[in-house]
mmCIF file of the C-alpha atoms, coordinates in Angstrom:
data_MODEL
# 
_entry.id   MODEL 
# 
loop_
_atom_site.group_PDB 
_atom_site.id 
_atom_site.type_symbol 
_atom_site.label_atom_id 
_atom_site.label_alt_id 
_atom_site.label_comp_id 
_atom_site.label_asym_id 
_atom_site.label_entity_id 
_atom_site.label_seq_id 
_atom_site.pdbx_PDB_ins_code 
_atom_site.Cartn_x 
_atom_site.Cartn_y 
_atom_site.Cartn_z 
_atom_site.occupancy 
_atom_site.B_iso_or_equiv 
_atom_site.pdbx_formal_charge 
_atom_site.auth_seq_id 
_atom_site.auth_comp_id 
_atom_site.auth_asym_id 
_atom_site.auth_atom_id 
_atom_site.pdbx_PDB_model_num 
ATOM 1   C CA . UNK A 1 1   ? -19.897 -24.206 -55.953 1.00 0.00 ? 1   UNK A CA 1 
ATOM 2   C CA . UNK A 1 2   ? -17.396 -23.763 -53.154 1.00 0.00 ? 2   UNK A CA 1 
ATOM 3   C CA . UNK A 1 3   ? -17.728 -24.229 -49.643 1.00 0.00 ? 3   UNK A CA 1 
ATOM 4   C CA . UNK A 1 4   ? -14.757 -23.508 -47.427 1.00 0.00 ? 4   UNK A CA 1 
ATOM 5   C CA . UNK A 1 5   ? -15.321 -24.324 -43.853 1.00 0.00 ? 5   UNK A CA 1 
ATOM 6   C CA . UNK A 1 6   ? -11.484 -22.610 -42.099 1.00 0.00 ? 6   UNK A CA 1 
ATOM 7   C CA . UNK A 1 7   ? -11.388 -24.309 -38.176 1.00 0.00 ? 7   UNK A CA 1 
ATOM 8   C CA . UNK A 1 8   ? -10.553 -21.239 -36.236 1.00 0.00 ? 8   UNK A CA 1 
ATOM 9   C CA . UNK A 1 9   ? -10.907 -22.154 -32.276 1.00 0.00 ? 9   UNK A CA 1 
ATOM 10  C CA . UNK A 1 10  ? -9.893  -25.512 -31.862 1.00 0.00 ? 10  UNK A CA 1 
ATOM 11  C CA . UNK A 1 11  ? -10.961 -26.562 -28.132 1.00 0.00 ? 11  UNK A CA 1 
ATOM 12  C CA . UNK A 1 12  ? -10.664 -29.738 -26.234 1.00 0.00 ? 12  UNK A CA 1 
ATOM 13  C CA . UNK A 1 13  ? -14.264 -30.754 -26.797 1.00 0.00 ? 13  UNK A CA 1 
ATOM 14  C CA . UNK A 1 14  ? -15.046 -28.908 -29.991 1.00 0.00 ? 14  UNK A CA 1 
ATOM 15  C CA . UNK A 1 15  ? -14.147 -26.840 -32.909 1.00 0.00 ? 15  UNK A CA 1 
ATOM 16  C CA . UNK A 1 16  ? -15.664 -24.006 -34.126 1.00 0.00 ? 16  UNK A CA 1 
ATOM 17  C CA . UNK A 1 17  ? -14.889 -22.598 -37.388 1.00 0.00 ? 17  UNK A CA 1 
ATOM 18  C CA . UNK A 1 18  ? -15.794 -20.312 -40.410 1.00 0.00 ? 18  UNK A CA 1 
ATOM 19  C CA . UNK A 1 19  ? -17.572 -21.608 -43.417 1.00 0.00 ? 19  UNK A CA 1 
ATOM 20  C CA . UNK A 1 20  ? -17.576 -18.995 -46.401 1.00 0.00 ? 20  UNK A CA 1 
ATOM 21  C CA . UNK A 1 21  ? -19.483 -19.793 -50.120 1.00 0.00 ? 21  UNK A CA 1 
ATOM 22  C CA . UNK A 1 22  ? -17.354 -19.219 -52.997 1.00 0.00 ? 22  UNK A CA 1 
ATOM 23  C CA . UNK A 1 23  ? -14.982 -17.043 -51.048 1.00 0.00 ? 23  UNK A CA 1 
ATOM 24  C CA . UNK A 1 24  ? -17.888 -14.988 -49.017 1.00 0.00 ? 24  UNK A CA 1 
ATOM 25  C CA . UNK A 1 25  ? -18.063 -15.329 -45.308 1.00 0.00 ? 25  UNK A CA 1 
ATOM 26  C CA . UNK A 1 26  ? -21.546 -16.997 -44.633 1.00 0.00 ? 26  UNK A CA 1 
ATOM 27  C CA . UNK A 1 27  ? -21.682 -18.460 -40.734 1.00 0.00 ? 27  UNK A CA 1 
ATOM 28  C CA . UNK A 1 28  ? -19.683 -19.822 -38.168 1.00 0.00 ? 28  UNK A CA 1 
ATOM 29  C CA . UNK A 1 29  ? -19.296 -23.693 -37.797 1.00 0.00 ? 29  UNK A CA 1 
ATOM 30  C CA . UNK A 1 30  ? -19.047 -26.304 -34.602 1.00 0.00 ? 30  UNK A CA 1 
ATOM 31  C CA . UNK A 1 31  ? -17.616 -29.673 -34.967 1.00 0.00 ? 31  UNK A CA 1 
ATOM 32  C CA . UNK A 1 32  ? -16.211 -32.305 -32.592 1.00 0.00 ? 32  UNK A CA 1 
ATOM 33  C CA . UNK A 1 33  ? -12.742 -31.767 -31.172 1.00 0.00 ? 33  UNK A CA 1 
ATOM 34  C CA . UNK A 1 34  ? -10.308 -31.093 -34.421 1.00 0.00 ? 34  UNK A CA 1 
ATOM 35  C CA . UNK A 1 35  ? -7.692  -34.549 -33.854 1.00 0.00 ? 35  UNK A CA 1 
ATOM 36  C CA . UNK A 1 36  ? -4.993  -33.495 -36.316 1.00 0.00 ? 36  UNK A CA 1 
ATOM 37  C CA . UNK A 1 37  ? -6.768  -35.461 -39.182 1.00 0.00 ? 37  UNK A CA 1 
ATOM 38  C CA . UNK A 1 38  ? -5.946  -35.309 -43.289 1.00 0.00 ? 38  UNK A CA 1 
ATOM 39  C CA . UNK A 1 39  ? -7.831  -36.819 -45.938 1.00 0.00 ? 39  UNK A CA 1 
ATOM 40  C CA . UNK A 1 40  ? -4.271  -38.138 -47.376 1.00 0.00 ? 40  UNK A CA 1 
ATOM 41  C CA . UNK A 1 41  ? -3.739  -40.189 -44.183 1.00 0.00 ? 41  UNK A CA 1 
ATOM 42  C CA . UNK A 1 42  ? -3.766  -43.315 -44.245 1.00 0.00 ? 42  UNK A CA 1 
ATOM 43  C CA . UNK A 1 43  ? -6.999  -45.115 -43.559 1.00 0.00 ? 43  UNK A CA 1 
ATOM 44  C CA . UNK A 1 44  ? -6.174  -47.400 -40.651 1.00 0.00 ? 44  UNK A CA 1 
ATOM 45  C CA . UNK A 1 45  ? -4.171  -44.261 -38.933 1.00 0.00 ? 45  UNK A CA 1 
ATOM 46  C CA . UNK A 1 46  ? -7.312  -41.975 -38.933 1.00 0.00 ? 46  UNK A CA 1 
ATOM 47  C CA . UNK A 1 47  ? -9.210  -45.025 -37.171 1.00 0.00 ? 47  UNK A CA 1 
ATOM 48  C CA . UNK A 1 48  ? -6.831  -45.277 -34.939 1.00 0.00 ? 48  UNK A CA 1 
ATOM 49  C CA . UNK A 1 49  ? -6.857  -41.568 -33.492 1.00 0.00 ? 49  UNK A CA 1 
ATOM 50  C CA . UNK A 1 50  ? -10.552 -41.127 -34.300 1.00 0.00 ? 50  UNK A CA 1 
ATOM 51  C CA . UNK A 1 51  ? -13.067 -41.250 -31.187 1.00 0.00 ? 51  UNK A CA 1 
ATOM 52  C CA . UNK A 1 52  ? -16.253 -41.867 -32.103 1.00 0.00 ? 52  UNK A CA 1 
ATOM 53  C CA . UNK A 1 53  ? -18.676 -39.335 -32.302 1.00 0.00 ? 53  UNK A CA 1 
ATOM 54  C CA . UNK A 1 54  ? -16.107 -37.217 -30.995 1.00 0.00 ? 54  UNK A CA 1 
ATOM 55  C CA . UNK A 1 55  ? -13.822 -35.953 -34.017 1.00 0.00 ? 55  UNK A CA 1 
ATOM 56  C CA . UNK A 1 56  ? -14.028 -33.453 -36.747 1.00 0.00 ? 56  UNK A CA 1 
ATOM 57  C CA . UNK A 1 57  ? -13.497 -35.241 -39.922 1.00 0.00 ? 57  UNK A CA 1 
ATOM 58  C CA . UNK A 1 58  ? -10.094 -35.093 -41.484 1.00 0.00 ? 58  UNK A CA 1 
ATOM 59  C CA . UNK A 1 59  ? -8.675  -31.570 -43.322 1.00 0.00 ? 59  UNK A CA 1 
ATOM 60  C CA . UNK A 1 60  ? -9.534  -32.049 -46.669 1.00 0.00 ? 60  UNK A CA 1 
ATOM 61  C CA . UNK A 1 61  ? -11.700 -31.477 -49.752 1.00 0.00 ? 61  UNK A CA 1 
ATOM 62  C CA . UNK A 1 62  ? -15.668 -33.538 -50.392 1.00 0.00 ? 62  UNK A CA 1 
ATOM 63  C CA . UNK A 1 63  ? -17.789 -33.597 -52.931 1.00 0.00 ? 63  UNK A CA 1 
ATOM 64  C CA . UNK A 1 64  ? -21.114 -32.893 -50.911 1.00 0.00 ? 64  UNK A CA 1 
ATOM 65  C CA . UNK A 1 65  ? -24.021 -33.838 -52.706 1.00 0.00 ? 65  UNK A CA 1 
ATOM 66  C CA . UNK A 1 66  ? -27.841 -33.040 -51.660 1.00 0.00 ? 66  UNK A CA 1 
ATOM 67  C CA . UNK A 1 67  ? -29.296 -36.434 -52.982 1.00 0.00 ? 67  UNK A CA 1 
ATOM 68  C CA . UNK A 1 68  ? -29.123 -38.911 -49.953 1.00 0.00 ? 68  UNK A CA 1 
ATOM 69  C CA . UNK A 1 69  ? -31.736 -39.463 -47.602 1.00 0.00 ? 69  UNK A CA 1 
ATOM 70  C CA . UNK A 1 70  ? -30.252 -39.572 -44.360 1.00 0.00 ? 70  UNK A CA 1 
ATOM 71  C CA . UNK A 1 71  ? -32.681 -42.328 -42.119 1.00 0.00 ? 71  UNK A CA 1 
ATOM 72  C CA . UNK A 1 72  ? -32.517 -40.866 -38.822 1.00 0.00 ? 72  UNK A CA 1 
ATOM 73  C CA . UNK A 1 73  ? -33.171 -36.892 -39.792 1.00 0.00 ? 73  UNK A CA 1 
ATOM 74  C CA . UNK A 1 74  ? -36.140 -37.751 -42.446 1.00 0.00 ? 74  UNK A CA 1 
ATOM 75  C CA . UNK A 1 75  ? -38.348 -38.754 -39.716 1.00 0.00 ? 75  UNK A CA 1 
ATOM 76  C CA . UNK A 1 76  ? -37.551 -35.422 -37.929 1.00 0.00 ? 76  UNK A CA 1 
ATOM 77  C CA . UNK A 1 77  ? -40.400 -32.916 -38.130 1.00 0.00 ? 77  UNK A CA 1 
ATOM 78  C CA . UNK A 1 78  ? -37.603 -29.951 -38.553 1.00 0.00 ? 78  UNK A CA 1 
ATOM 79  C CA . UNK A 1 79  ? -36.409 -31.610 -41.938 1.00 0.00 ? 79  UNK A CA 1 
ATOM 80  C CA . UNK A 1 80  ? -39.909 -32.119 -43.134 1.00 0.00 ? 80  UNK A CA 1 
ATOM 81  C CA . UNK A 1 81  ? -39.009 -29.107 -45.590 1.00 0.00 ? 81  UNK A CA 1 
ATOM 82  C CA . UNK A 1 82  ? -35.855 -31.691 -47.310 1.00 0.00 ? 82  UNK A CA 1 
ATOM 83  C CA . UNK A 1 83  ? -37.689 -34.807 -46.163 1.00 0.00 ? 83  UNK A CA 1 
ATOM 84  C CA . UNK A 1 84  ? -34.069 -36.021 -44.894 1.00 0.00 ? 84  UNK A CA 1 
ATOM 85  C CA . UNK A 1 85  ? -31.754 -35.118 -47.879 1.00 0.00 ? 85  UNK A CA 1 
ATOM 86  C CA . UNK A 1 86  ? -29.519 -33.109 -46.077 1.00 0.00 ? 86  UNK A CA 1 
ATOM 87  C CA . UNK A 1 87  ? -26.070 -31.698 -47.235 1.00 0.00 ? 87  UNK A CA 1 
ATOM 88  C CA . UNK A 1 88  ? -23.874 -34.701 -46.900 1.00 0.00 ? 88  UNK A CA 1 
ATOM 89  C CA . UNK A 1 89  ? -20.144 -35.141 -47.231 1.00 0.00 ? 89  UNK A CA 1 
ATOM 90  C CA . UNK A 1 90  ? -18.697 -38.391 -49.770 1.00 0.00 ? 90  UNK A CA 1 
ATOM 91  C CA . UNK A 1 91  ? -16.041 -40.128 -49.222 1.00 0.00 ? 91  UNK A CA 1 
ATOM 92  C CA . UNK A 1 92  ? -14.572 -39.483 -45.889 1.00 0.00 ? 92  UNK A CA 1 
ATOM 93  C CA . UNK A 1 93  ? -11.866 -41.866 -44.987 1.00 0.00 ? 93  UNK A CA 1 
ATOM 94  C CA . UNK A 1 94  ? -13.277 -43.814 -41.897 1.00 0.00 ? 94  UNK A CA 1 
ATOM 95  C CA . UNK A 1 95  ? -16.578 -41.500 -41.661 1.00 0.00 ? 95  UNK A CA 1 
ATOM 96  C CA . UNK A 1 96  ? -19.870 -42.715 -42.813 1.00 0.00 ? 96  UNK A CA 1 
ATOM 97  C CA . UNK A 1 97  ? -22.970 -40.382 -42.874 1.00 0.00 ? 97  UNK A CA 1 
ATOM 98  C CA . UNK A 1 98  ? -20.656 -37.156 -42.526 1.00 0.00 ? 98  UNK A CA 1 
ATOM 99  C CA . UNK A 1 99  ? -23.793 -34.110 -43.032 1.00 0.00 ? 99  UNK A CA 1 
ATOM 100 C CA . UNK A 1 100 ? -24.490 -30.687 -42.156 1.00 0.00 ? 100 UNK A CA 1 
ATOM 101 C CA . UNK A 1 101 ? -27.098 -30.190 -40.058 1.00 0.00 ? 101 UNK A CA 1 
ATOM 102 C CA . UNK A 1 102 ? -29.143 -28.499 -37.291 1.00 0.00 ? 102 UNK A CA 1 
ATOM 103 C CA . UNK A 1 103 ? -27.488 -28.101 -33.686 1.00 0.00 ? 103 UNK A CA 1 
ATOM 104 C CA . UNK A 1 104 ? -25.881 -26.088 -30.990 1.00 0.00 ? 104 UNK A CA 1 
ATOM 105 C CA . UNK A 1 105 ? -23.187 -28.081 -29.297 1.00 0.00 ? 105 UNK A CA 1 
ATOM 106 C CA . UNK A 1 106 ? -20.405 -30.945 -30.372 1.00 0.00 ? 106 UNK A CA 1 
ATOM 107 C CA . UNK A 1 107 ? -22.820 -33.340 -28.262 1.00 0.00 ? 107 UNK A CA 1 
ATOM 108 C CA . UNK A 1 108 ? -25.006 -32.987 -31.296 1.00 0.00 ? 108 UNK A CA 1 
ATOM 109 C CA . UNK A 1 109 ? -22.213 -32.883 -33.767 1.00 0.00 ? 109 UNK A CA 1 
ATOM 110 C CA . UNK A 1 110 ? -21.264 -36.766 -33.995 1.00 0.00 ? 110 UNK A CA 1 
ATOM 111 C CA . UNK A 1 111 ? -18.636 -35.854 -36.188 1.00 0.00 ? 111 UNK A CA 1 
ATOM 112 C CA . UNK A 1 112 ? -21.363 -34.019 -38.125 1.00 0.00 ? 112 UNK A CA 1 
ATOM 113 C CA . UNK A 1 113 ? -20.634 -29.999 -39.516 1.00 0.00 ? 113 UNK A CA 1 
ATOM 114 C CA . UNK A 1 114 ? -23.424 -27.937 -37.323 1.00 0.00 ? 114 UNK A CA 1 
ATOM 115 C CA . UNK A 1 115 ? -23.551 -24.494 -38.744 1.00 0.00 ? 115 UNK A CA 1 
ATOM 116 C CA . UNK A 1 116 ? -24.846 -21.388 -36.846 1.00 0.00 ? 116 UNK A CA 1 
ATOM 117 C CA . UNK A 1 117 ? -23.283 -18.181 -35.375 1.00 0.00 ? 117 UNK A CA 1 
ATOM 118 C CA . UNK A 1 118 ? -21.131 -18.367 -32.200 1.00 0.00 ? 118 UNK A CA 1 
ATOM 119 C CA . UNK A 1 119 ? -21.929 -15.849 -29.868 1.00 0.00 ? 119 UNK A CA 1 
ATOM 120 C CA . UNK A 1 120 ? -22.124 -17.904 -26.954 1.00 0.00 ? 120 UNK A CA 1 
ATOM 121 C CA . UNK A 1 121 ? -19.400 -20.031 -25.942 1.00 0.00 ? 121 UNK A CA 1 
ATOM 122 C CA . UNK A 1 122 ? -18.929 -23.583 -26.939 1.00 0.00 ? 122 UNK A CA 1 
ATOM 123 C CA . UNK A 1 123 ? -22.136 -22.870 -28.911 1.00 0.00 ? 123 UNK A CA 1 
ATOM 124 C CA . UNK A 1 124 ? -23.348 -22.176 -32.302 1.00 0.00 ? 124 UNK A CA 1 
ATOM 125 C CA . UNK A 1 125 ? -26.852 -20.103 -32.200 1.00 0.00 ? 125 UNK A CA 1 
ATOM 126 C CA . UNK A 1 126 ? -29.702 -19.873 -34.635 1.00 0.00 ? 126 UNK A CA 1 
ATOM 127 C CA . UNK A 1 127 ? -28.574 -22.690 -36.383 1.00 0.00 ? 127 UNK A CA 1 
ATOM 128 C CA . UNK A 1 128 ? -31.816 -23.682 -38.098 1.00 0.00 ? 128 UNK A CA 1 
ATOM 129 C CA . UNK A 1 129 ? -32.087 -20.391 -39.795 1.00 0.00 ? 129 UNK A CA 1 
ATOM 130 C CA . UNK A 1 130 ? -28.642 -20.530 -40.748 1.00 0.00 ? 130 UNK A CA 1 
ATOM 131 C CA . UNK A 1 131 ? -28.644 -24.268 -41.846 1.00 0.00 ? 131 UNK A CA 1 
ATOM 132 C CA . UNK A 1 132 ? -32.281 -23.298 -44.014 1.00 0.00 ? 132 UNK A CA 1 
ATOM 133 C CA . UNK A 1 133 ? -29.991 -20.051 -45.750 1.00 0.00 ? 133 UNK A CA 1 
ATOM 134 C CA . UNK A 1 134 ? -27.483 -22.987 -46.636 1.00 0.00 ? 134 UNK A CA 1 
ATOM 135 C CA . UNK A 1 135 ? -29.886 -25.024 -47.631 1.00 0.00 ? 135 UNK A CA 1 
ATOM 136 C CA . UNK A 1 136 ? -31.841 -23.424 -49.602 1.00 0.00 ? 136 UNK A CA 1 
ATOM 137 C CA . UNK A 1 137 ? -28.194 -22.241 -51.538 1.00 0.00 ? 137 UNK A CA 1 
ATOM 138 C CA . UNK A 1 138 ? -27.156 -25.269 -51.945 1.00 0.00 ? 138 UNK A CA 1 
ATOM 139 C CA . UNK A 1 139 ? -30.324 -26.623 -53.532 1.00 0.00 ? 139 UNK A CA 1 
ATOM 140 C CA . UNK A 1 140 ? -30.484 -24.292 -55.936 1.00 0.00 ? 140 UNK A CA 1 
ATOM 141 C CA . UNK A 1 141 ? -26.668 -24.932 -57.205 1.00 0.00 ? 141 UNK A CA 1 
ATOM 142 C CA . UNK A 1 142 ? -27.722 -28.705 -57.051 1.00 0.00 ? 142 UNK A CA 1 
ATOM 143 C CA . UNK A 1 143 ? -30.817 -28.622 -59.454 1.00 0.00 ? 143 UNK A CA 1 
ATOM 144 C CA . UNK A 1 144 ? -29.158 -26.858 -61.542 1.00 0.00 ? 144 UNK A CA 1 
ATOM 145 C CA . UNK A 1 145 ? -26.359 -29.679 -62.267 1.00 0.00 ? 145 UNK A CA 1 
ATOM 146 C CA . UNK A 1 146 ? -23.573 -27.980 -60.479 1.00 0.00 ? 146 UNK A CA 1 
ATOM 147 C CA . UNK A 1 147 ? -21.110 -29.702 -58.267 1.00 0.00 ? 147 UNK A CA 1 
ATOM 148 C CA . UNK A 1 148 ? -20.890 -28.568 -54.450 1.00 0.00 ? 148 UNK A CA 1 
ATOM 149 C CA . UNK A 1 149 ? -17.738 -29.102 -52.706 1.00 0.00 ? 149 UNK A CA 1 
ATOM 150 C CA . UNK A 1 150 ? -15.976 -28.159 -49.264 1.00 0.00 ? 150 UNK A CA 1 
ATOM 151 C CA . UNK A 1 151 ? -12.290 -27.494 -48.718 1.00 0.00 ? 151 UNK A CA 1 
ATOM 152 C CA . UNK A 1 152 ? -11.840 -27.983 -44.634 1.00 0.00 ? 152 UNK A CA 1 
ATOM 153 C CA . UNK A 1 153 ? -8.833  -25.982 -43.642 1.00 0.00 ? 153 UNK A CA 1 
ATOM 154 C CA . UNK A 1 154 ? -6.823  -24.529 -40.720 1.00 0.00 ? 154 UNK A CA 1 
# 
């Protein structure tokens, strides 16, 4: 499966893009502020201009991968449904815990993909129902043995 997430409006505090699943326009996205980032970079240069919990990961394509227990969103009531095993991004140079997940703003981003529609500035909206669609999409790709990836573009 392919997830495409295209950064569209790229603000001073935030980012807010298109994600589409194998080439179909599914929601908008919000991420921190977009720093200029590639995955090809080298390692020590991304640290350098990264801010943390204030930078959208670097352009590039992840493997994501549904079988990871994050610690701080399985003791979360809302992610009772995944008990924690949230949509999570491997092997992002100089990111660690990169997921998607439920939220509205960048504040709540940490780097993090929030997913949603944006209808209201600086804002993603009825994110949970959008991040339950994905969810529920990408779990069913996942037990069946099929890789998930995302391709982060301009």
């Amino acid at each position: 499966m392919e997830l495409r997430l295209e950064r569209k409006y790229k603000k001073e505090k935030y980012t807010i893009g298109n994600l589409y699943i194998n080439g179909k326009w599914f929601c908008n996205t919000m991420e921190d502020k977009d720093r200029g980032l590639y995955q090809a970079m080298p390692v020590d240069y991304i640290r350098q201009q990264k801010v943390y919990a204030e930078t959208a990961i670097p352009y590039g394509r992840y493997e994501v991968t549904l079988k990871v227990q994050s610690p701080k969103f399985s003791k979360q009531i809302k992610y009772e449904k995944c008990k924690g095993y949230l949509p999570r991004l491997l092997d992002v140079p100089a990111f660690d815990g990169i997921l998607i997940h439920i939220g509205n703003t960048a504040e709540s981003s940490a780097g993090c993909i929030l997913v949603g529609i944006n209808k209201v500035k600086g804002k993603v909206i009825e994110s949970t129902e959008y991040f339950w669609k994905l969810y529920d999409i990408l779990k069913e790709a996942s037990d069946k043995g099929e890789r998930i990836f995302i391709n982060i573009t301009d």
